[in-house]
N, C-alpha and C positions, 0 to 999 in steps of 0.2 A: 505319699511323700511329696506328690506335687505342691498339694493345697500349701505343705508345711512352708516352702519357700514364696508362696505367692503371694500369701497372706499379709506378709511384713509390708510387702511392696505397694500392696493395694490399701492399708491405711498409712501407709509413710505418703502417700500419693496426696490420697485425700485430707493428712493433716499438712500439707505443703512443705514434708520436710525430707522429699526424697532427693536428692541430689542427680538431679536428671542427666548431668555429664558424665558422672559414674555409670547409670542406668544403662543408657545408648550408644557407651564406649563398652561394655561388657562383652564378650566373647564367650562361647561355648567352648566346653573342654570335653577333651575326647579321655575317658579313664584309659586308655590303651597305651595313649603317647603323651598323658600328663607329663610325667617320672623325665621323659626325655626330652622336655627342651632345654638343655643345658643347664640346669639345674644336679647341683650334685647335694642334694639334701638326703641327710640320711635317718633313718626312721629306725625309732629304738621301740623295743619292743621289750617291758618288764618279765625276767624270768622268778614263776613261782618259786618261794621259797620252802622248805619241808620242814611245816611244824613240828 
């Protein structure tokens, strides 16, 4: 899962089209306390229907 995110990074890198203030302004997210920083987004979730 790592490689899958790194990969983009390391040839946006090397074709000079990474946007390096994006890059080094990035923050890590914790999944625990994603949901809560004041964000009130709400996630739908499709219910099967019975053929």
């Amino acid at each position: 899962m790592a490689g899958q995110s790194v990969i983009p990074i390391l040839v946006s890198a090397r074709e000079k089209i990474l946007d390096r203030d994006a890059y080094n302004g990035a923050r890590s997210i914790n999944v625990e306390t994603a949901g809560a920083e004041g964000t009130d987004e709400k996630v739908s979730v499709p219910v099967p229907t019975a053929a």
